[in-house]
C-alpha positions in Angstrom: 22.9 -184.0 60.0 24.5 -180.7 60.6 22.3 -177.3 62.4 20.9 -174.9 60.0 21.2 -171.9 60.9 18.6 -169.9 61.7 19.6 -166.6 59.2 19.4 -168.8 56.0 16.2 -170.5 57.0 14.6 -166.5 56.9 16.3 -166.0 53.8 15.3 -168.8 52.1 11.6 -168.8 53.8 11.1 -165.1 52.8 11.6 -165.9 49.1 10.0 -169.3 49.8 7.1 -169.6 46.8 3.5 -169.7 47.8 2.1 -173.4 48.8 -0.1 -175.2 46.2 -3.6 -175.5 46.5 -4.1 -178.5 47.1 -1.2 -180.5 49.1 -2.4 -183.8 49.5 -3.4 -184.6 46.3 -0.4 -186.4 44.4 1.0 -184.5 41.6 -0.5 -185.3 37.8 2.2 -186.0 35.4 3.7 -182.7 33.9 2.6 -181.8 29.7 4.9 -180.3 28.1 3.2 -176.8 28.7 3.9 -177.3 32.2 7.3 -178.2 31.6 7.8 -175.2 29.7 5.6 -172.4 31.9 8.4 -174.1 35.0 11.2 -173.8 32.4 10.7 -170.3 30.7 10.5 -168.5 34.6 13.5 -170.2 36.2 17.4 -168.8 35.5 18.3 -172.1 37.1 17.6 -175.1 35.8 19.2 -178.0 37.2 19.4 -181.7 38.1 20.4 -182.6 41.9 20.8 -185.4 44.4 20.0 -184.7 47.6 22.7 -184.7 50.2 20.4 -184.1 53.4 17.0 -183.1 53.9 14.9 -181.7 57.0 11.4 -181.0 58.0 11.5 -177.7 59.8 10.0 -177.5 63.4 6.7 -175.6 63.7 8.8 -172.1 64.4 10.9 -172.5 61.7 8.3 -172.4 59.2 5.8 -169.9 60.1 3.3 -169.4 57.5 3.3 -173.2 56.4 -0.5 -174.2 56.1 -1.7 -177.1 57.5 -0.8 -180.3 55.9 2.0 -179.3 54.5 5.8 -179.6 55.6 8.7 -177.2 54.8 11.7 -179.0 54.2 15.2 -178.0 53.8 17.2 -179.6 51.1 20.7 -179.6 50.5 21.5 -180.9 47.3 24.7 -182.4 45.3 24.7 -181.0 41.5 24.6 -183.7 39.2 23.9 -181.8 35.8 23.4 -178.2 34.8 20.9 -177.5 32.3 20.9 -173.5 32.6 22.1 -170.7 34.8 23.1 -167.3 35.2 26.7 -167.8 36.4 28.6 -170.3 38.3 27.2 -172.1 40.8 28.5 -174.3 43.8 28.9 -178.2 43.4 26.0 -177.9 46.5 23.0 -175.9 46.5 20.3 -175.3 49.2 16.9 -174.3 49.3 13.2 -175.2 51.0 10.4 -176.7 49.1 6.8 -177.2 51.1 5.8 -180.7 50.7 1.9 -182.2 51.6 2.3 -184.6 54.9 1.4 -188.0 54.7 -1.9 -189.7 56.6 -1.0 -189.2 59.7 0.1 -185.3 59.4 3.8 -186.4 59.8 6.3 -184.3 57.6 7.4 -186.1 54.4 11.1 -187.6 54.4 13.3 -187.3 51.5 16.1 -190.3 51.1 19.6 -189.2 50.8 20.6 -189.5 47.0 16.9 -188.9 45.4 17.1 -186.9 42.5 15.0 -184.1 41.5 15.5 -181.3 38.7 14.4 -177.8 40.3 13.5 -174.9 38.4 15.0 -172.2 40.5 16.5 -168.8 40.9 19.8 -167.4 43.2 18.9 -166.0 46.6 20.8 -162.5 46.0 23.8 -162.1 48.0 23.6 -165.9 49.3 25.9 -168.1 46.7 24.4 -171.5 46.8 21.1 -170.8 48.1 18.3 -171.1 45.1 14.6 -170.1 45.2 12.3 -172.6 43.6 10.3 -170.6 40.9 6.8 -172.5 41.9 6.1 -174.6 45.0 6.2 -177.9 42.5 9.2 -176.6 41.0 10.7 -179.7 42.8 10.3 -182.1 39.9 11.3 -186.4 40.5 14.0 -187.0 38.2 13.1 -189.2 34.8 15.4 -189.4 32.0 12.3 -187.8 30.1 11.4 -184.9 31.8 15.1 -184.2 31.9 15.4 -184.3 28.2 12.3 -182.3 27.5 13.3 -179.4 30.1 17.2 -179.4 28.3 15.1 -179.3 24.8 12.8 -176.0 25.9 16.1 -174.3 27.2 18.0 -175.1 24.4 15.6 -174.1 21.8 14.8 -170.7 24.1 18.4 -169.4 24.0 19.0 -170.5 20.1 18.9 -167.5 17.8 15.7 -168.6 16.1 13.7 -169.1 19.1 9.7 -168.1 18.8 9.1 -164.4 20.4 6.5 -164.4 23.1 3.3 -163.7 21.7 1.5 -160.8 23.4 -1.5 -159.8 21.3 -3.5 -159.8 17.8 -2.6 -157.2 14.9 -4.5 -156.8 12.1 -6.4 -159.4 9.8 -7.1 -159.5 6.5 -9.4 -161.8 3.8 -8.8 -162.0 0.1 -11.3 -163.7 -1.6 -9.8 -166.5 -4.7 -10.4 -165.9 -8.8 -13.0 -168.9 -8.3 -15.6 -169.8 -5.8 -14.1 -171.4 -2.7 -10.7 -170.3 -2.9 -9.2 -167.6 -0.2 -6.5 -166.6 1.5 -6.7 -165.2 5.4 -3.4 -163.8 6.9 -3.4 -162.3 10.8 -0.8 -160.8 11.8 0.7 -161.3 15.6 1.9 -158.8 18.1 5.3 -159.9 20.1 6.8 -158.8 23.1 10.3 -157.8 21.0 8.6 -156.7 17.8 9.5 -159.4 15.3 7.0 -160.1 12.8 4.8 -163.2 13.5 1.7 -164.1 11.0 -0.7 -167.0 10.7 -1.8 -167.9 7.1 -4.6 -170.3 5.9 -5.1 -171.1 2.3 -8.5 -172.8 1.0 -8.9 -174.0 -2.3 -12.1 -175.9 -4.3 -12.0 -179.7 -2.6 -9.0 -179.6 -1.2 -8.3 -179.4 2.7 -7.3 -176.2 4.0 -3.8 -175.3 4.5 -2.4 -173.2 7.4 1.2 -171.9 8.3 3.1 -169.5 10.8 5.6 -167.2 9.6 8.7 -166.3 11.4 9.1 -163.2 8.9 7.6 -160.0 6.9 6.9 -162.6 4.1 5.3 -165.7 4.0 6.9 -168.6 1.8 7.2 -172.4 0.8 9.0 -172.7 4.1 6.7 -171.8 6.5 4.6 -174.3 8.0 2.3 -175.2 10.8 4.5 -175.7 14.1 4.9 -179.5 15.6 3.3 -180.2 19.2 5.8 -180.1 21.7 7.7 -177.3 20.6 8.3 -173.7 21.4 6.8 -172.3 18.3 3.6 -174.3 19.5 3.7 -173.5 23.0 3.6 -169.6 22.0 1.0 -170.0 19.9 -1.1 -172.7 21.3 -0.7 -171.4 25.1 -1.3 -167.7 23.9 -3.8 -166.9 21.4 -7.4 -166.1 22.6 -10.5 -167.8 21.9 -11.6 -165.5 19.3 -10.3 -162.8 17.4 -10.6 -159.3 18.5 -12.9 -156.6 17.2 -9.8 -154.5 16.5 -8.3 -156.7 14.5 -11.6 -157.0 11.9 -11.6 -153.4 11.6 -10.4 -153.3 7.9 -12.9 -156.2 6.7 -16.5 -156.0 5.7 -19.0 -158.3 7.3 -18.2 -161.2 4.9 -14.7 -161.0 5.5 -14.6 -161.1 9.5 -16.9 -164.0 9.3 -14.1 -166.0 7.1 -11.2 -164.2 9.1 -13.0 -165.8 12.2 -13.6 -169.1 10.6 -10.2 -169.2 9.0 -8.6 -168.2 13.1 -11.0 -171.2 14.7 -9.3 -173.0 11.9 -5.9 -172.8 13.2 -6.7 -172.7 16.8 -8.4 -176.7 15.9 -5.1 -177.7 14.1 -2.8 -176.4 17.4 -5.3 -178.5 19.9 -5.4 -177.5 23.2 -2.5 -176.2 25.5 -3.3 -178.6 28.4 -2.0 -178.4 31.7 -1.9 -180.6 34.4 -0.1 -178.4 37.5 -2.6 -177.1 40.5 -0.4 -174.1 41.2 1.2 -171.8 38.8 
């Protein structure tokens, strides 16, 4: 196993993330909000096989909290999902992993594969940064397919903005009883226009879309699970509405606009997540 050298390990420990919470515990199985919070935050996404790995010595990894390891990891690239540039057919970097029973540091085979979530050390081609301490992920055909679909589906031109807060709202009651139509409008982080719709009618279910555009057609619909368009939404939107958004309705009004948003918020489920540090 060949010396590292002791510049890179202050580099790399310096931009090391922050240890988990809870070491010892094994990881849960990732949701696909999890996949996508790692994902979203990481210029590198990649899938490696690890060419050497090392538990630092005590010295080396100052900082470390008990029952964990730091390891160093060098790494073979096997498959490039996304990154900034070009980089190296091997990659570096430390990831802090919880010891075993008996407090001895964890040992990594020679050709596991992993898919990290990373960014470039500045200045240092081939060293990466994991984005989170489990950005470390155990390879499975799965989870490499979901993390290519989120990356893919982020860079496409029709990608879902990111949601950052609640415009107006508005209620319009129906020509006979029972029938209304509530449209809220969504604030994004690049300013492209974003509204939830739900349409009632006598004795039928209630229908609900998302619009991608300034009008709301026979193409919009509610988003699938597992998608972007979901995540935004589902992983986003508060609990209830704020005041500021009612401010155009009368009593009656808010109360539907408020039933109507509940509404929506059932239909998306919940945005679950699994991880123990974010």
């Amino acid at each position: 196993m060949r010396r590292i050298c002791l510049p890179l390990l202050a580099l790399l420990a310096a931009a090391a993330p922050p240890p988990p919470g809870d070491s010892r515990a094994a990881a849960p199985a990732l949701t696909y909000a999890d996949s996508a919070d790692l994902a979203l935050a990481a210029p590198v996404a990649a899938q490696v096989r690890v060419a050497e790995a090392e538990a630092l010595k005590d010295e080396q990894a100052a900082g470390v909290p008990p029952g964990l390891a730091r390891v160093y990891v060098a790494a073979d690239m096997v498959g490039l999902i996304r990154a900034p540039g070009p980089l190296p057919a091997r990659v570096a970097y430390l990831v802090d992993l919880p010891r075993d029973s008996k407090g001895k540091a964890p040992k990594i085979r020679k050709g596991t594969e992993f898919l990290i979530l990373a960014a470039p050390v500045p200045g240092r081609p081939g060293e990466l940064r994991l984005v989170a301490p489990d950005a470390q992920i155990p390879f499975t055909p799965a989870e490499a397919e979901r993390l290519r679909g989120i990356v893919r589906e982020a860079a496409g031109t029709a990608a879902p903005p990111r949601i950052t807060g609640i415009g107006k709202a508005f209620h319009v009651p129906g020509n006979i009883p029972g029938e209304s139509e509530t449209q809220i409008f969504l604030q994004t982080a690049d300013g492209r226009p974003v509204s939830l719709s739900v349409l009632r009618r006598p004795g039928q279910t209630p229908q609900w879309a998302v619009a991608l555009s300034e009008i709301v057609d026979e193409a919009a619909a509610p988003p699938a699970p597992g998608t972007l368009l979901w995540y935004r939404l589902a992983c986003t939107l508060p609990s209830r509405l704020p005041a500021q958004s009612l401010g155009e309705a009368d009593s009656g009004g808010a109360a539907a606009i408020q039933s109507d948003y509940r509404f929506v918020l059932d239909r998306l489920g919940p945005c679950l997540r699994n991880r123990r540090s974010r």
